[in-house]
N, C-alpha and C positions, 0 to 999 in steps of 0.2 A: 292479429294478422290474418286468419282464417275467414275475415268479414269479405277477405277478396272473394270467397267461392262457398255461396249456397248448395246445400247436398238435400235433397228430398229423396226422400223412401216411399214408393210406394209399390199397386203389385201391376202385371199384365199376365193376367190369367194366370197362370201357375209360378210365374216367373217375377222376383222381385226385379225393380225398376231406379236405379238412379239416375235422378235428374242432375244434372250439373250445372248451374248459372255462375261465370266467371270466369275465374286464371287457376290452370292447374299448375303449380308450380312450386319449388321448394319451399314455400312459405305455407301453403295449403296441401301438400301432400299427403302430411300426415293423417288431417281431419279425412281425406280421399279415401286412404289406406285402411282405416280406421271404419268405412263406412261400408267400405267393400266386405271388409273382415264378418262387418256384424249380417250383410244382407246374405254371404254365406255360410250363415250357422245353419244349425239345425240340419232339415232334411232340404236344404236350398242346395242346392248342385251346380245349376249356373245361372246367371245376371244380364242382364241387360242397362247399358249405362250409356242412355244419352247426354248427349254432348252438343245438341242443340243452340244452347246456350251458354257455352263453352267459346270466350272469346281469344284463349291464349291457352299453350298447352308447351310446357317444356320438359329435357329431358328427365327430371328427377317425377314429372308426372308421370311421362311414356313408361319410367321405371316401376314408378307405382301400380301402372294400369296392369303392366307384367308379372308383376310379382301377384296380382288377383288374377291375376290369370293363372299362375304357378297353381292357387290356392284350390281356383276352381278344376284347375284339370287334376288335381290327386282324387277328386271326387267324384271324376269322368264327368266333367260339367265342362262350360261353355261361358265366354262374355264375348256379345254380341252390342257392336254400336252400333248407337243412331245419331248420326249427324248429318247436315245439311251444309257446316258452313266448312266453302272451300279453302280457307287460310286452314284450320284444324283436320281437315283431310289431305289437306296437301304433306303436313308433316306427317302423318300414317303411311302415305305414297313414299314420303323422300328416306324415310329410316328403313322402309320396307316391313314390317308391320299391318298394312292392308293387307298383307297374304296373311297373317297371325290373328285378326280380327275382324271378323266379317263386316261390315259397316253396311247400315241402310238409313232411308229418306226418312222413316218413319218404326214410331214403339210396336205399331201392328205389325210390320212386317217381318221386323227382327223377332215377334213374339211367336210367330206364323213358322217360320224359317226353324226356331229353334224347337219346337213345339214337332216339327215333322224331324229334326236329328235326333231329335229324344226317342221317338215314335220310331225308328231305323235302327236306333243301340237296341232298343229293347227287343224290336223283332232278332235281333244279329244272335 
């Protein structure tokens, strides 16, 4: 069942990067969950998880995306999307969640953006 959604790992400068091509959804959530878990091990703090390619997103994914988000703020970390398509932004708008996850056009500027909140914690 998890052939519905592609997950790539890679990096954007200091920051690991999932790619998503597919359906988030109870059937693929787990391999999600799973991918987030491992992108923040170590000394990874927060992610970035485009969604570009991300044609469907329901709530047991929104649940998923939260609960790496749970993961990454115990470790004063950050997930920052990058999405472009308006059916998958509109559900971040409609649940309320666009205030809980940054979202941007592009991997550079969500890398940019988070790159300068890291650079602000550590001044603080």
């Amino acid at each position: 069942m998890d052939a519905d959604l592609q997950i790539n790992l890679t990096q954007a400068g200091p920051f690991p990067v999932l790619d998503l091509v597919g359906e988030v959804d109870a059937y693929t959530c787990s391999s999600f969950r799973d991918a987030m878990i491992k992108a923040l091990n170590g000394q990874n703090t927060s992610l970035i998880i485009s969604m570009n390619g991300v044609e469907y997103i329901d709530s047991t994914g929104l649940g998923a995306l939260v609960g790496g988000l749970k993961r990454a703020s115990e470790k004063h970390g950050h997930i920052y999307i990058v999405c472009t398509n308006p059916q998958v932004t509109k559900v971040f708008e409609i649940t309320g969640l666009i205030k809980v996850f940054p979202v941007y056009a592009t991997v550079e500027e969500a890398c940019e953006s988070l790159k300068a909140e890291t650079a602000s914690r550590v001044e603080a």
